[in-house]
N, CA, C and O atoms as a DFTB+ gen file, in Angstrom:
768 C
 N C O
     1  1     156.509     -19.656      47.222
     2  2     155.894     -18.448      47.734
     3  2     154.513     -18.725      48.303
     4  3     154.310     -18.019      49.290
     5  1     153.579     -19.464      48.022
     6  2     153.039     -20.133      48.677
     7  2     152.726     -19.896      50.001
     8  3     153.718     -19.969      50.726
     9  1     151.509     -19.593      50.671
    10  2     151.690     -19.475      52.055
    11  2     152.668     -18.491      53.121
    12  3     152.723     -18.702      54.332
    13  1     153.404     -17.405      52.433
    14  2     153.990     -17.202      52.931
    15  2     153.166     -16.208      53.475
    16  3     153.023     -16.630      54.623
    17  1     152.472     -15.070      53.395
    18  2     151.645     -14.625      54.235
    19  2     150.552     -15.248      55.245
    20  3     149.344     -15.419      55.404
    21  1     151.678     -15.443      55.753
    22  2     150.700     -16.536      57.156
    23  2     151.117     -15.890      58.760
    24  3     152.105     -15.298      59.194
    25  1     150.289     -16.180      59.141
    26  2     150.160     -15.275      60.939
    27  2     152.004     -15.716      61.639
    28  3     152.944     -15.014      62.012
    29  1     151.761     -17.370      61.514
    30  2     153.238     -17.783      61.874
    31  2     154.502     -17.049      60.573
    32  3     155.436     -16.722      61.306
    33  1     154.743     -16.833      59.724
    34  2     155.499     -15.699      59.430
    35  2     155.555     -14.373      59.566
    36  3     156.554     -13.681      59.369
    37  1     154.225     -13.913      59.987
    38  2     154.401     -12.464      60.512
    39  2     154.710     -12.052      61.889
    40  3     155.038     -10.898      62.166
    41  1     154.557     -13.425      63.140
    42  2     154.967     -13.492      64.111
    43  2     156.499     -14.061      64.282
    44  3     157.178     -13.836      65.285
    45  1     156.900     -14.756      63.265
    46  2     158.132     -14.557      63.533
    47  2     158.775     -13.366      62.618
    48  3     159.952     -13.665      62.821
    49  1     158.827     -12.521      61.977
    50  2     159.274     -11.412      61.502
    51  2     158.897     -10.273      62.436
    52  3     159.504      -9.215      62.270
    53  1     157.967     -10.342      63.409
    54  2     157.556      -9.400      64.291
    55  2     158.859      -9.881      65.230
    56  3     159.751      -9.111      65.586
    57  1     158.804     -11.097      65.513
    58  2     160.181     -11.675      67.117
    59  2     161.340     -11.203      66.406
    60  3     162.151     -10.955      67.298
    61  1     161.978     -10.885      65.062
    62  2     163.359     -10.961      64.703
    63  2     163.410      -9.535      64.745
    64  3     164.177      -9.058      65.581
    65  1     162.657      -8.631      63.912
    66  2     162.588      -7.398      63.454
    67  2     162.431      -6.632      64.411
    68  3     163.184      -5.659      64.454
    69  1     161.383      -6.810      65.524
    70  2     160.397      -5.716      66.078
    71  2     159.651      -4.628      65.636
    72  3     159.474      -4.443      64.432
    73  1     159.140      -3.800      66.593
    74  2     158.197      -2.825      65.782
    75  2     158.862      -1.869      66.147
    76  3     159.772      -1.994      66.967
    77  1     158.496      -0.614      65.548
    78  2     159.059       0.883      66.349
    79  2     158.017       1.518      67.118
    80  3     156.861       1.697      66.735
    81  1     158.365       1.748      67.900
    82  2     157.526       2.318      68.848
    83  2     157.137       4.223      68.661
    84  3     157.914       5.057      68.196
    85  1     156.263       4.381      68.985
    86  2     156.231       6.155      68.626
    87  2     156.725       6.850      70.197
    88  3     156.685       8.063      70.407
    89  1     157.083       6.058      70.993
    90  2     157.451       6.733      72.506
    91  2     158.571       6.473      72.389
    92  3     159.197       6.681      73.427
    93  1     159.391       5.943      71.246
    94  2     161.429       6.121      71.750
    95  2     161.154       6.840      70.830
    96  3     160.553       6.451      69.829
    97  1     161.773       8.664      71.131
    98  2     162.601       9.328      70.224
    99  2     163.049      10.712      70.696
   100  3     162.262      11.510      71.205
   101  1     163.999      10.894      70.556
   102  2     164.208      12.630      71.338
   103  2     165.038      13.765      70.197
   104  3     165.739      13.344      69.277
   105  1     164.898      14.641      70.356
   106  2     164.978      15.698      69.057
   107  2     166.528      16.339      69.820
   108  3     166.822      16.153      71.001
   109  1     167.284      17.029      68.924
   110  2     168.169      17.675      69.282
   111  2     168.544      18.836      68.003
   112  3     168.436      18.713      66.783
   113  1     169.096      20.160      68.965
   114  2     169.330      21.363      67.867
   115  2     169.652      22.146      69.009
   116  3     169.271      22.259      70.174
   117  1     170.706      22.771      68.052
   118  2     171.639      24.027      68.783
   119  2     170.776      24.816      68.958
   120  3     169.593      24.591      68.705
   121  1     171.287      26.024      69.488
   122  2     170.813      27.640      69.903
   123  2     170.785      27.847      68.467
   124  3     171.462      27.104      67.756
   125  1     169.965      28.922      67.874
   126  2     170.370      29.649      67.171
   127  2     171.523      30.481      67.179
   128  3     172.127      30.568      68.248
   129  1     172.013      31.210      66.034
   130  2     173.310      31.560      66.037
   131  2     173.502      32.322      66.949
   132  3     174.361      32.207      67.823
   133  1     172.382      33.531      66.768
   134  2     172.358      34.744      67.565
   135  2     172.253      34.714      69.191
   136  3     172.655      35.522      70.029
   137  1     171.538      33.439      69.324
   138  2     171.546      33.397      70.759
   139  2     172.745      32.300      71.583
   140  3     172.701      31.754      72.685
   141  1     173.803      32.287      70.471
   142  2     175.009      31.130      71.015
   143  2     175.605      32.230      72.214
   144  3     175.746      31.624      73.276
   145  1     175.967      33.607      72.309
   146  2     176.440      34.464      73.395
   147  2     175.995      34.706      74.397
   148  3     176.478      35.306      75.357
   149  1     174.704      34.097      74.192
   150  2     173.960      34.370      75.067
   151  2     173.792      33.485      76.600
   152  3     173.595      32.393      76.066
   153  1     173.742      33.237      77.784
   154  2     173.709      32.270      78.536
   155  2     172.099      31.603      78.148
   156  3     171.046      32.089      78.561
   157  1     172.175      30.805      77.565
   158  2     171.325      29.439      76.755
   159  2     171.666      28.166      77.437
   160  3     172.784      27.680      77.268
   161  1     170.831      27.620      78.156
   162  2     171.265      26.052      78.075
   163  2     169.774      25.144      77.624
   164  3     168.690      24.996      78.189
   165  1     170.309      24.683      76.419
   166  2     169.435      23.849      75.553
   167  2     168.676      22.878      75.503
   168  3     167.705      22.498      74.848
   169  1     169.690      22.341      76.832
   170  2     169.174      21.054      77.419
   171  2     167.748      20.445      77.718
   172  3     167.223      19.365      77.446
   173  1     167.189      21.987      78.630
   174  2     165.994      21.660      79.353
   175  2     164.950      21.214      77.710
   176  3     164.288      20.190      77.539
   177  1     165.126      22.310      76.788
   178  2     164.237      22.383      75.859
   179  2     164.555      21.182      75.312
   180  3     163.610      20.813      74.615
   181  1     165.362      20.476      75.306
   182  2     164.955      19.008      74.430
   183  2     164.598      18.120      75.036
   184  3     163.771      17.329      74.581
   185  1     165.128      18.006      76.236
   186  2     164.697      16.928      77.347
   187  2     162.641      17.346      77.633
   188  3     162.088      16.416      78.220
   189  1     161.857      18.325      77.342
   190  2     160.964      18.721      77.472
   191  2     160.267      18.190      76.415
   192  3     159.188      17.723      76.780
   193  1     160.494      18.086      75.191
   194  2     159.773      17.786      74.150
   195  2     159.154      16.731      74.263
   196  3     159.727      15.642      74.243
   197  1     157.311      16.931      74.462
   198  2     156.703      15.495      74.507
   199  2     156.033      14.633      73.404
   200  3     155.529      13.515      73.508
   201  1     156.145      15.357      72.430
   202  2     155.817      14.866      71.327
   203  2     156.044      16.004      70.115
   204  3     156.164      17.209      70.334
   205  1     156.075      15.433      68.913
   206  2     156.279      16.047      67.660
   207  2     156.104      14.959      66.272
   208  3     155.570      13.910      66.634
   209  1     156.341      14.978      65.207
   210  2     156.202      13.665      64.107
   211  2     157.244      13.920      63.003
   212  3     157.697      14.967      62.541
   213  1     157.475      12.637      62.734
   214  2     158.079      12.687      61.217
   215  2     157.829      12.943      60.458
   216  3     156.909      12.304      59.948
   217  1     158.541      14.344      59.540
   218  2     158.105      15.292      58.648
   219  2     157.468      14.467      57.472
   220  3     157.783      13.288      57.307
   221  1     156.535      15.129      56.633
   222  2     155.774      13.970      55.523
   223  2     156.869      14.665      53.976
   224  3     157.644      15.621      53.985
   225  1     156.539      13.816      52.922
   226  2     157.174      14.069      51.816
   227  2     156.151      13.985      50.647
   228  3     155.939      12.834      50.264
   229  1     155.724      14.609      50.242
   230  2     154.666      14.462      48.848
   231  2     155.644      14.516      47.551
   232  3     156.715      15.119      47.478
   233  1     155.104      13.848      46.690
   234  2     155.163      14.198      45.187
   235  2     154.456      14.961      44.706
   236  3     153.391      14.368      44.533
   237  1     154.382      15.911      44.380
   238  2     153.040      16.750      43.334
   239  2     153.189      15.948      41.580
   240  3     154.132      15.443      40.971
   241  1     152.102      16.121      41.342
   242  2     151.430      15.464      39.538
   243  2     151.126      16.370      39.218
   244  3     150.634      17.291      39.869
   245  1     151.384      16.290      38.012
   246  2     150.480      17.126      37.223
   247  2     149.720      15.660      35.741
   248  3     150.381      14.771      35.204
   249  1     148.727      15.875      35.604
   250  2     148.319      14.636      34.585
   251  2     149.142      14.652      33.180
   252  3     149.526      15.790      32.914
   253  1     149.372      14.035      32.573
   254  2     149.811      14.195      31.101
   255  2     148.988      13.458      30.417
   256  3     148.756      12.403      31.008
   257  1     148.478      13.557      29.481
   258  2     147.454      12.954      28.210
   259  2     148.259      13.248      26.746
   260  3     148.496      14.357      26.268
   261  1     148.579      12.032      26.222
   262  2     149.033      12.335      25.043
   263  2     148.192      11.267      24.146
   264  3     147.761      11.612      23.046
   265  1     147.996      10.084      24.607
   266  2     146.902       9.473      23.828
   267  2     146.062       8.453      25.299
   268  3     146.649       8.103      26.323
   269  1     144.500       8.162      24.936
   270  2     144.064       7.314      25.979
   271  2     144.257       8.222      26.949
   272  3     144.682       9.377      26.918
   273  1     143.811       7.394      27.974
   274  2     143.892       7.713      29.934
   275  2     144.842       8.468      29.864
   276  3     145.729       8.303      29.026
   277  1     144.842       9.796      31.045
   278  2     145.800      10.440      31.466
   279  2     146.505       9.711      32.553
   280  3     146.090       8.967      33.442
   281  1     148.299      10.354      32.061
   282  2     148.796       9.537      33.160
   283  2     149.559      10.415      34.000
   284  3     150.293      11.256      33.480
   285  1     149.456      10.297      35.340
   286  2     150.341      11.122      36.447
   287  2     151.380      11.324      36.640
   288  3     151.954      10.418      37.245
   289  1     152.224      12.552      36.276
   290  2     153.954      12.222      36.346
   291  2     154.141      12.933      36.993
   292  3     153.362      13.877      36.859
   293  1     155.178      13.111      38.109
   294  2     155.726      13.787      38.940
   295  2     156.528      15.034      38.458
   296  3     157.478      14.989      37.678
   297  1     155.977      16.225      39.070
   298  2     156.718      17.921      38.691
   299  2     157.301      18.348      39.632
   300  3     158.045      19.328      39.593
   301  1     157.005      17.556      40.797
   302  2     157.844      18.634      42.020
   303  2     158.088      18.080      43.586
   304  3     157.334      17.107      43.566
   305  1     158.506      18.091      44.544
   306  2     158.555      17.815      45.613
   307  2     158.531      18.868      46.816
   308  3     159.136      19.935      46.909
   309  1     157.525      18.161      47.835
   310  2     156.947      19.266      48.882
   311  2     157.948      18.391      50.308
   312  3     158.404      17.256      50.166
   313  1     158.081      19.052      51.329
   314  2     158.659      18.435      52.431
   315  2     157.992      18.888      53.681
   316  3     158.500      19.097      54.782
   317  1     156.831      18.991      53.320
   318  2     155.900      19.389      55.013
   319  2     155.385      20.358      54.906
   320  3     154.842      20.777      55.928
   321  1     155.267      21.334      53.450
   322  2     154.330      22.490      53.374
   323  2     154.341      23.282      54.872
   324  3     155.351      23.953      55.088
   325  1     153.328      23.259      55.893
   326  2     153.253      24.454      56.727
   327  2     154.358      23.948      57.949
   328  3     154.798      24.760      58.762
   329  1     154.614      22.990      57.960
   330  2     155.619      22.712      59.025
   331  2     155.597      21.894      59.649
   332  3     154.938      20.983      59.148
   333  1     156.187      21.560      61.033
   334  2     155.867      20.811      61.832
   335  2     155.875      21.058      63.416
   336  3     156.553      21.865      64.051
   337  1     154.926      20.131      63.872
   338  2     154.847      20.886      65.204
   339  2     155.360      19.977      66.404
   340  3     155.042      18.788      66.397
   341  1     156.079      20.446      67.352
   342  2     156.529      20.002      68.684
   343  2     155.912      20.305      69.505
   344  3     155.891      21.536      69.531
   345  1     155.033      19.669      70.676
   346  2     155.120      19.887      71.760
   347  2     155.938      19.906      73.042
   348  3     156.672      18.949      73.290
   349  1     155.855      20.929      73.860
   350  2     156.737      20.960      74.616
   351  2     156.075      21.282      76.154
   352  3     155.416      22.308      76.319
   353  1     156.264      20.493      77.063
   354  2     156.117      20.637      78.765
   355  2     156.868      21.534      79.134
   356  3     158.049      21.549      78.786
   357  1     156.193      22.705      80.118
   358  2     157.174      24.019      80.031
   359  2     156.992      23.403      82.009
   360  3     156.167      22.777      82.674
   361  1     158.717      24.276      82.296
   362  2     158.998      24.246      83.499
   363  2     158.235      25.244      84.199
   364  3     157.331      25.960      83.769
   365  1     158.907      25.154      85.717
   366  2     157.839      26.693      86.621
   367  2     158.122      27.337      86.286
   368  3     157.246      27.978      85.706
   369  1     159.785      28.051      86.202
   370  2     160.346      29.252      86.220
   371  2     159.828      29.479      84.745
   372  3     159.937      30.698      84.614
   373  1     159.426      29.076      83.802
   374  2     158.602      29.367      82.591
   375  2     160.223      29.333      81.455
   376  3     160.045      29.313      80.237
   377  1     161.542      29.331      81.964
   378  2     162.755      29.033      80.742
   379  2     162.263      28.777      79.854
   380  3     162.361      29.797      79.172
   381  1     161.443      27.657      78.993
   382  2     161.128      27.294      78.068
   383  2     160.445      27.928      77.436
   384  3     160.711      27.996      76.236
   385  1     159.512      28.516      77.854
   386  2     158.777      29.570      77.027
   387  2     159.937      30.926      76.874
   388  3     160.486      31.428      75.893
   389  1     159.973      31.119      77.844
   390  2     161.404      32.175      77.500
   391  2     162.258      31.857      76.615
   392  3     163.126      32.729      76.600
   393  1     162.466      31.042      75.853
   394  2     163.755      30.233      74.898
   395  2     162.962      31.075      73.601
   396  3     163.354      32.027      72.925
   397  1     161.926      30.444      73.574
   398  2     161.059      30.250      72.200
   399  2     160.764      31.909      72.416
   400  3     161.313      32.475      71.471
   401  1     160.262      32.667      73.091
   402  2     159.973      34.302      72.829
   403  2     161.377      35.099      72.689
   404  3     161.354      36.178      72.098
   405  1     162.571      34.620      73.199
   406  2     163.813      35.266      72.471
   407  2     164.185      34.629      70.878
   408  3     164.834      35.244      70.031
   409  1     163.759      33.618      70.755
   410  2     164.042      33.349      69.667
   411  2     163.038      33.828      68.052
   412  3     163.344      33.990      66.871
   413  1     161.613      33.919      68.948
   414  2     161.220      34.562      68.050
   415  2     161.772      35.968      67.622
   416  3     161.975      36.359      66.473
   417  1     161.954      36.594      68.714
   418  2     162.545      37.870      68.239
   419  2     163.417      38.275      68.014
   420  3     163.679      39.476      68.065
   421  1     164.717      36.692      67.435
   422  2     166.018      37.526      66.720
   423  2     165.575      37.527      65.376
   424  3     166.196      38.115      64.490
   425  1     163.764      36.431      65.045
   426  2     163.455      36.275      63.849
   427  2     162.819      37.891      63.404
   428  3     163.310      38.378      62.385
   429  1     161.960      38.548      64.001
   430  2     161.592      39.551      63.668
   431  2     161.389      40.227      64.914
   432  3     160.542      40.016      65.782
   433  1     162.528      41.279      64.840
   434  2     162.986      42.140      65.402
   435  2     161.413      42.729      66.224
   436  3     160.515      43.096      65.466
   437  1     161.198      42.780      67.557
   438  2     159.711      43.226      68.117
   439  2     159.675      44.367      68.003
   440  3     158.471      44.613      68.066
   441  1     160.397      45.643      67.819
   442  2     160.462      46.740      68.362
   443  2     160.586      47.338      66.521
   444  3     159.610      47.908      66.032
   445  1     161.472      47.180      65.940
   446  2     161.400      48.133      64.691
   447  2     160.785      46.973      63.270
   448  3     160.488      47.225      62.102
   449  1     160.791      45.721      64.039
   450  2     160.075      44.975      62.750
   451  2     160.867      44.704      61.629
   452  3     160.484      44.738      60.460
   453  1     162.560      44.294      62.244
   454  2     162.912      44.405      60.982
   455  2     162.764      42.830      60.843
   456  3     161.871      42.342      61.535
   457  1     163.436      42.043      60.126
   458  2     163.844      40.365      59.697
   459  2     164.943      40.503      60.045
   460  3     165.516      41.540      59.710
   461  1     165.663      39.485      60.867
   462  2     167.300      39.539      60.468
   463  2     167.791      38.625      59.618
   464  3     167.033      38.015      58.864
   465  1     169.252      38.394      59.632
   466  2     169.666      37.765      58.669
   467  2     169.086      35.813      58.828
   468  3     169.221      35.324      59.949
   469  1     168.582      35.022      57.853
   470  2     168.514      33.765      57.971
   471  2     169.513      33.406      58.753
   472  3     169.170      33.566      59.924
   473  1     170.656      32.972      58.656
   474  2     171.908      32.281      59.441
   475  2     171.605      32.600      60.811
   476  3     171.680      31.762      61.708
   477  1     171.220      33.957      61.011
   478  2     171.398      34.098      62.946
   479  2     170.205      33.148      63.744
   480  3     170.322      32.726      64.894
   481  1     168.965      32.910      62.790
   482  2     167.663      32.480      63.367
   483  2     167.662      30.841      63.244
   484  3     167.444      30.053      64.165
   485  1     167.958      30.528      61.881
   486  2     167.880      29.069      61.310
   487  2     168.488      28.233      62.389
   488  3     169.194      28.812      63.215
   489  1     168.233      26.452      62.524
   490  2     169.053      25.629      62.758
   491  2     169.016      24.116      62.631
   492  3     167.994      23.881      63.275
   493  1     169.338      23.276      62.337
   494  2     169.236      21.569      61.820
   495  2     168.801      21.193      62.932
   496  3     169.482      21.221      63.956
   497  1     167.210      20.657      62.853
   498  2     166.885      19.843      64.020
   499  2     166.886      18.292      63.551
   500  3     166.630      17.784      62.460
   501  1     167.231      17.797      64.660
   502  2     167.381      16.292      64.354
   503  2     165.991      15.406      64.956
   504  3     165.876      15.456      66.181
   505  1     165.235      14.833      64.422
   506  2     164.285      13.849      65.039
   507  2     165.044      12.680      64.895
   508  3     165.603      12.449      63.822
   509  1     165.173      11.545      66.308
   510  2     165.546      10.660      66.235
   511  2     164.656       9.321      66.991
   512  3     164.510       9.011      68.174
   513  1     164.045       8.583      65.424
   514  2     163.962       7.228      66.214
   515  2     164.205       6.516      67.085
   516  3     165.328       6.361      66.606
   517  1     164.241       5.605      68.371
   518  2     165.030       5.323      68.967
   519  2     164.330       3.660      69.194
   520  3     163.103       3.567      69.210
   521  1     165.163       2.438      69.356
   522  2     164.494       1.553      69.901
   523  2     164.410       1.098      70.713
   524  3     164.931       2.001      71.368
   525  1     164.125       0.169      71.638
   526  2     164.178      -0.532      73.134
   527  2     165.534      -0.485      73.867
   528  3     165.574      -0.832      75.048
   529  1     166.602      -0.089      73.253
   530  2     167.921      -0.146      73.800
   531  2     168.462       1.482      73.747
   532  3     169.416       1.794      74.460
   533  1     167.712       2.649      72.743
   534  2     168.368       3.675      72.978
   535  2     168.742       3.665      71.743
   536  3     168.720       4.831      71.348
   537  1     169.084       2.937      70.896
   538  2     169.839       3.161      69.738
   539  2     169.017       3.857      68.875
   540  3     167.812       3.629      68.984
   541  1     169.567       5.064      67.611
   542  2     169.312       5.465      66.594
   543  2     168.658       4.222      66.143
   544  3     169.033       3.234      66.774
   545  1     167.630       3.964      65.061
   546  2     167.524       3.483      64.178
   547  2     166.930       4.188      63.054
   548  3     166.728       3.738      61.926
   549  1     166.638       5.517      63.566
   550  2     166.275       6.985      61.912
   551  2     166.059       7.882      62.448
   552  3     165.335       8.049      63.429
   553  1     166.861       8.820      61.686
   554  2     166.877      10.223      61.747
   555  2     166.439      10.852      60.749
   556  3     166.941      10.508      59.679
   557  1     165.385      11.964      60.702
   558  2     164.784      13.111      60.172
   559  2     165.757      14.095      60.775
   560  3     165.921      14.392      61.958
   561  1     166.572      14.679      59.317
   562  2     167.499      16.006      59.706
   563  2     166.909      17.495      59.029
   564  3     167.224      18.088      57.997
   565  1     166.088      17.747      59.912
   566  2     165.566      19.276      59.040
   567  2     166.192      20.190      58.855
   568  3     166.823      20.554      59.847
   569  1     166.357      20.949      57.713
   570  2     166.718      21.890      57.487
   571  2     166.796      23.153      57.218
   572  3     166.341      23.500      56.128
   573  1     167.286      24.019      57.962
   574  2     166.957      25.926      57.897
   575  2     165.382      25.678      58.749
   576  3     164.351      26.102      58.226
   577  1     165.345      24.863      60.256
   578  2     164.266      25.666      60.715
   579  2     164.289      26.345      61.414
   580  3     165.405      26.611      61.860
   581  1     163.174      27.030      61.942
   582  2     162.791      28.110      62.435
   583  2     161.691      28.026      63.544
   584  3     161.022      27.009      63.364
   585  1     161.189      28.888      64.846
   586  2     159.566      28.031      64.822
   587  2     158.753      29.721      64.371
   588  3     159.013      30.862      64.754
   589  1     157.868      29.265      63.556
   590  2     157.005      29.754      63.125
   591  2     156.124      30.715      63.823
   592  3     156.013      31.907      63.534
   593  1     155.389      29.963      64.953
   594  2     154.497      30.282      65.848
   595  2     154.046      29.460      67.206
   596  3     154.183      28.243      67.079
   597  1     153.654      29.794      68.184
   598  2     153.461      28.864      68.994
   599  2     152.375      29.075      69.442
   600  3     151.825      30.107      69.059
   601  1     151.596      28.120      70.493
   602  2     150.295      28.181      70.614
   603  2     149.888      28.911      72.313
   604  3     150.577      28.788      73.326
   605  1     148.362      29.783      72.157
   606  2     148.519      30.432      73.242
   607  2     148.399      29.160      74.631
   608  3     148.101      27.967      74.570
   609  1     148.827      30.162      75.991
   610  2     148.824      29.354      77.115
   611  2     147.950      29.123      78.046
   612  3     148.251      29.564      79.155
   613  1     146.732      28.443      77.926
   614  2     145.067      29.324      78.383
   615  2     145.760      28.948      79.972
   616  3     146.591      28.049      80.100
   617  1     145.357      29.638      80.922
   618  2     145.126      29.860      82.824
   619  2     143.746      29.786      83.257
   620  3     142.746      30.384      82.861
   621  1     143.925      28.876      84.202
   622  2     142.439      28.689      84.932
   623  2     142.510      27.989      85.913
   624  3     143.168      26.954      86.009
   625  1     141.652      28.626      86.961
   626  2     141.657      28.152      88.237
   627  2     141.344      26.969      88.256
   628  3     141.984      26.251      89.024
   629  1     140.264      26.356      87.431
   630  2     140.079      24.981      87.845
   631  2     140.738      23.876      86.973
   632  3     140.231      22.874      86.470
   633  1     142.068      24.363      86.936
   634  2     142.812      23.425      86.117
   635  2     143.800      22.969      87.155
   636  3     144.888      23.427      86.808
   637  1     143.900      22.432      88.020
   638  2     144.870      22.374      89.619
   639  2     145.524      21.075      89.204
   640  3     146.452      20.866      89.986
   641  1     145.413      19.953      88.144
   642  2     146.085      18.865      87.717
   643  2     146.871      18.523      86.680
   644  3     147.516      17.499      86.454
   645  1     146.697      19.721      85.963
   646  2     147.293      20.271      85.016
   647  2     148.523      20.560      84.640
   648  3     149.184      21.044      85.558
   649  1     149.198      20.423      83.428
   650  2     150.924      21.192      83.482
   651  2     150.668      22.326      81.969
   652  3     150.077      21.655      81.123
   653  1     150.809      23.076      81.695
   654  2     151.338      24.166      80.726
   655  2     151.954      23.259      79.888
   656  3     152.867      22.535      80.283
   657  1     151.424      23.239      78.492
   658  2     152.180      22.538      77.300
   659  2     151.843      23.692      76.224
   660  3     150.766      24.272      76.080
   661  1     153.192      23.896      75.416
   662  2     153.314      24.927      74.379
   663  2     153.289      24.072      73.027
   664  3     153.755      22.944      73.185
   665  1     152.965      24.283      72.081
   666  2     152.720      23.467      70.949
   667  2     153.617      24.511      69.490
   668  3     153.000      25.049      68.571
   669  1     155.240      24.545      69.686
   670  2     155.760      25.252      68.849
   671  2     155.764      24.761      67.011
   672  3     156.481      23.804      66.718
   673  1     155.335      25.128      66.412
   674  2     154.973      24.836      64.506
   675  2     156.722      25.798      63.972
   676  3     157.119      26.959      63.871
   677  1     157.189      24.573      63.796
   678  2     158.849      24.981      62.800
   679  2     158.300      25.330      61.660
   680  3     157.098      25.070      61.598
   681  1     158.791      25.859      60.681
   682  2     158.969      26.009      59.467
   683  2     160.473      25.570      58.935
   684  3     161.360      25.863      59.736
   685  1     160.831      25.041      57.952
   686  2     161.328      24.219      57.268
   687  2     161.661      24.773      55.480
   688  3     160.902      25.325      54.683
   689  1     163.030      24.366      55.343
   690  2     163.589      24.121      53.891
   691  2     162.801      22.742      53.894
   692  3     161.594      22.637      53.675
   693  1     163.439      21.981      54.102
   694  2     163.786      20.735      53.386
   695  2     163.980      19.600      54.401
   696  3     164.604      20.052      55.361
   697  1     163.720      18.442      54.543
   698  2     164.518      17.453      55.040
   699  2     164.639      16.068      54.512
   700  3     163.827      15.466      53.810
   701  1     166.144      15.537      55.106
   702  2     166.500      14.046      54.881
   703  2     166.717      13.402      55.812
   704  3     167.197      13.721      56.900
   705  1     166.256      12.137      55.306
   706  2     165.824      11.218      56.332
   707  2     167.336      10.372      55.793
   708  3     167.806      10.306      54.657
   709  1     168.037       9.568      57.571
   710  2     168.984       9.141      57.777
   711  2     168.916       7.524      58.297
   712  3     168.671       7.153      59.445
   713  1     169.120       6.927      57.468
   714  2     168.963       5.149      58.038
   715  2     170.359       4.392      57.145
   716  3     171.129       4.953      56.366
   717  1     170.343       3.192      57.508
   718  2     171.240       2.783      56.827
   719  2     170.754       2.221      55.763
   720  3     171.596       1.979      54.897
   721  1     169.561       1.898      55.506
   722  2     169.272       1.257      54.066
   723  2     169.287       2.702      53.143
   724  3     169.940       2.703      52.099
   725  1     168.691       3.689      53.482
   726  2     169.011       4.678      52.719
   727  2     169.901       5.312      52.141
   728  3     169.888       5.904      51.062
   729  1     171.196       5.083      53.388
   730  2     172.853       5.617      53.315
   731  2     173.126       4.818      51.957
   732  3     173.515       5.264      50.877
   733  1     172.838       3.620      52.292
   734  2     172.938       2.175      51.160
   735  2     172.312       2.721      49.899
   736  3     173.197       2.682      49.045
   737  1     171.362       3.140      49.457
   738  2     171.224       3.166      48.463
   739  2     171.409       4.679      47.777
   740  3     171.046       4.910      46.623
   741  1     172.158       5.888      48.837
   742  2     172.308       7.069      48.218
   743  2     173.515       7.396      46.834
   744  3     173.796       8.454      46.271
   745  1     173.998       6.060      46.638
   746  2     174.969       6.221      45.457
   747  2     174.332       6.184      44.268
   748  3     174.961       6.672      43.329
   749  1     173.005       5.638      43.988
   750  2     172.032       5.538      43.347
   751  2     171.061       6.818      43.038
   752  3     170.141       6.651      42.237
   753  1     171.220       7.903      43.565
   754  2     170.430       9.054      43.948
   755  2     171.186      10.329      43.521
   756  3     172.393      10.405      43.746
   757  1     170.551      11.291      42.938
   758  2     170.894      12.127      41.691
   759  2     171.844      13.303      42.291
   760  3     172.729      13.928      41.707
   761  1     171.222      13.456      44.143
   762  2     171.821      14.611      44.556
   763  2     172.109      13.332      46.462
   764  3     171.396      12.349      46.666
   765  1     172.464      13.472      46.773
   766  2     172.711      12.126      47.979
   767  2     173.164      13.022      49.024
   768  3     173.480      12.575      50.126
C-alpha cells in the first residue's frame, strides 16, 4: 500500500474511470395527470432545462449521552427539505411558461382556491447523469413532485442580449438514486 496515493495513480484512475461532468444530463417527466387531455407536448420543457442539481440527502442526530462524550445517532432522514430548483430557457411564443402557470393551477385551483387531488398534480422526475457517449451513468428518481413556485420574469429595455430564464423550485416526497453499484447492493437494504 505504500505509495499508492501518487499523482501517476490518480492519473491513471482519472484515464480508466473518467470524471463526470456537470454539463451531460437531461431531466425527463410526464404531464401531470390532469393535464394528460390536454394538447401538452413535453418535449420543449425538457429539452429547455439549463440547469438544475442532484437532490441532497441528510441524516438528522440527535446526541445520546449515557456515559462520557455524547455520541450522535441517527433519528431521521431529510431528502431536500425545500426542494429543488430547475432552470429553464423559455421560448418566444412564451409555451414554457404557459406549461408551468397551467400546472400551477390544477395545484391550487386560481379562482375558488381549492387544492385538488395529489395524483392529478404530482409526477416522477428523472435527473439523469450522462457521460461523453450519452449513456445513463445515475439517475435521481424524485418522487410526488410538484413545482412549488417559480421565479419572477424582470423586462427591460436595455437587456437586447438577453434570453428569459424561469427558475422553477419542485417540491418533493422523497428520492432514489439509481446506479448499478447501488442496484448491487439494494438486497442488503431494509426497504430497496
Amino acid at each position: 500500500m505504500a505509495n499508492y496515493f501518487s499523482l501517476k495513480n490518480f492519473q491513471a484512475e482519472v484515464r480508466s474511470r473518467g470524471l463526470s461532468k456537470p454539463n451531460r444530463f437531461e431531466i425527463i417527466f410526464p404531464p401531470p395527470l390532469a393535464m394528460i387531455n390536454k394538447i401538452v407536448d413535453i418535449k420543449p420543457v425538457l429539452l429547455y432545462c439549463e440547469s438544475t442539481s442532484l437532490p441532497p440527502q441528510n441524516i438528522g442526530v440527535k446526541t445520546q449521552r449515557i456515559y462520557g462524550p455524547g455520541y450522535p445517532r441517527p433519528v431521521s432522514t431529510d431528502y431536500g427539505g425545500d426542494g429543488i430548483t430547475m432552470t429553464f430557457l423559455l421560448d418566444q411564443p412564451m409555451d414554457i411558461k404557459a406549461f408551468f402557470d397551467a400546472w400551477l393551477s390544477i395545484i391550487v385551483d386560481p379562482v375558488q382556491y381549492y387544492v385538488h387531488y395529489q395524483d392529478d398534480y404530482v409526477v416522477p422526475i428523472k435527473i439523469k447523469q450522462l457521460n461523453e457517449k450519452d449513456q445513463v451513468t445515475y439517475t435521481a428518481e424524485i418522487i410526488d413532485a410538484f413545482p412549488r413556485n417559480y421565479s419572477m420574469l424582470e423586462v427591460n429595455n436595455a437587456s437586447t442580449n438577453s434570453v428569459h430564464k424561469i427558475n422553477v423550485m419542485f417540491a418533493y416526497r422523497k428520492w432514489n438514486p439509481i446506479h448499478r453499484s447501488i442496484n448491487a447492493l439494494s438486497k442488503y437494504a431494509v426497504n430497496p
